[in-house]
C-alpha positions in Angstrom: 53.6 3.6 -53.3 53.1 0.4 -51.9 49.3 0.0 -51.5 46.4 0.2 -54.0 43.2 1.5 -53.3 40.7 -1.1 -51.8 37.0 -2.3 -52.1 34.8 -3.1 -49.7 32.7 -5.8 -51.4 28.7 -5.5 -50.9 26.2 -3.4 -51.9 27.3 -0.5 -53.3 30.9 -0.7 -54.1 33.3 2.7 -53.9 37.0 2.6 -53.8 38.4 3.7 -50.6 42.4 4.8 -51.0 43.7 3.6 -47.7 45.6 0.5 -46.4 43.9 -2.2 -45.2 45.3 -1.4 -41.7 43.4 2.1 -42.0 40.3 0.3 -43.2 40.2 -2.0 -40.2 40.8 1.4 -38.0 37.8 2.8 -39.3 35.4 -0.1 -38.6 36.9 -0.1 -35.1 36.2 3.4 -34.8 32.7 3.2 -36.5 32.8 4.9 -39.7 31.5 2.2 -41.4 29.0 -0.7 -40.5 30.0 -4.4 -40.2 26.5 -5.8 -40.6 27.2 -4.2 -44.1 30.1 -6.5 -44.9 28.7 -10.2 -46.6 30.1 -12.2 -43.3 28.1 -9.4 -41.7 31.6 -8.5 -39.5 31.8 -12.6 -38.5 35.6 -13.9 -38.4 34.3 -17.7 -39.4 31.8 -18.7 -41.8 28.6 -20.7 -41.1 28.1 -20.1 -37.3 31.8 -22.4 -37.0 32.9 -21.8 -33.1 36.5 -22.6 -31.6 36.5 -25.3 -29.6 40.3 -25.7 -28.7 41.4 -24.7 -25.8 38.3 -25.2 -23.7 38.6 -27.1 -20.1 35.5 -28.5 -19.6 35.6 -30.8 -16.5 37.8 -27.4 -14.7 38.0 -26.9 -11.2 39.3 -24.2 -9.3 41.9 -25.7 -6.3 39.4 -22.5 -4.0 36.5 -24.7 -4.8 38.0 -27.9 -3.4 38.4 -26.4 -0.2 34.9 -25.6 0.3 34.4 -29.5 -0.8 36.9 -30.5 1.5 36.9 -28.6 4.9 40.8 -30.6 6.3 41.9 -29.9 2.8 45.1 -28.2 3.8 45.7 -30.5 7.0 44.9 -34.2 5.3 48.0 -35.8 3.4 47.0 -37.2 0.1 45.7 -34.2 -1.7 47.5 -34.3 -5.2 47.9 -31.1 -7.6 48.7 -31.8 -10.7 49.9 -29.7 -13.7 51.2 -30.7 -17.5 54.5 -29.3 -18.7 54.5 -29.1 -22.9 57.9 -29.6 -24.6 59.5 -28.2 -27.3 57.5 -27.8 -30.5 54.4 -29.7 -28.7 56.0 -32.9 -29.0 56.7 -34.4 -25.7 55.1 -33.8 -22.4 56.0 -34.0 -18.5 53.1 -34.6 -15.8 53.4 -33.2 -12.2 51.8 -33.9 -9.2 52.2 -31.8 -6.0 51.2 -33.1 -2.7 49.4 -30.4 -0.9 50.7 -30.9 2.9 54.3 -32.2 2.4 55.4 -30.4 -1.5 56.1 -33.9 -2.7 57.0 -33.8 -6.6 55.7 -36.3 -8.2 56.9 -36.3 -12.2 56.0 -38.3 -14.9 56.8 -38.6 -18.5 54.0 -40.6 -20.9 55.2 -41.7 -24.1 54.6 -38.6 -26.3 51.7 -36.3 -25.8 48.4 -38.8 -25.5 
């Protein structure tokens, strides 16, 4: 009808007639084995990891007021946050002072 009957490549190879939305089903539910697969169930080849999205240096603004003990009382204490335009093209900085909610905006020249 709209499907044709799929192989899982390996060891041992036996058409299945199913969708490919049915066969991911059953290696959720367990009927079959992923370490039987060649990328052994793996989404990326050779050990590859995402890196992208990641904050590294990240600090929760909690943390800072164990750091800080007249955090909430002492002017000067900035927050700041980045605002990403339309198709990731242009970008708008903010920064919040903590005692007097102070906007502070700024625009840099595109996204660096």
């Amino acid at each position: 009808q709209g499907w044709t009957p799929d192989v899982i490549i390996g060891r041992g190879e036996f058409p299945i007639g199913c969708s490919v939305r049915t066969l991911y089903r059953m290696f959720k539910m367990g009927i079959f084995d992923c370490s039987d697969l060649p990328m052994k169930g793996k989404r990326k080849p050779n050990g590859h990891q995402e890196k992208r999205g990641k904050h590294a240096f990240r600090r929760s603004i909690h943390e800072r007021s164990n750091d800080y003990t007249s955090f909430e009382e002492e002017f000067g204490h900035l927050e700041g946050d980045t605002i990403v335009g339309q198709k990731h093209k242009s970008a708008v900085i903010t920064l919040v002072e903590r005692l007097s909610k102070v906007i502070i905006t700024l625009q840099p020249e595109g996204r660096r």
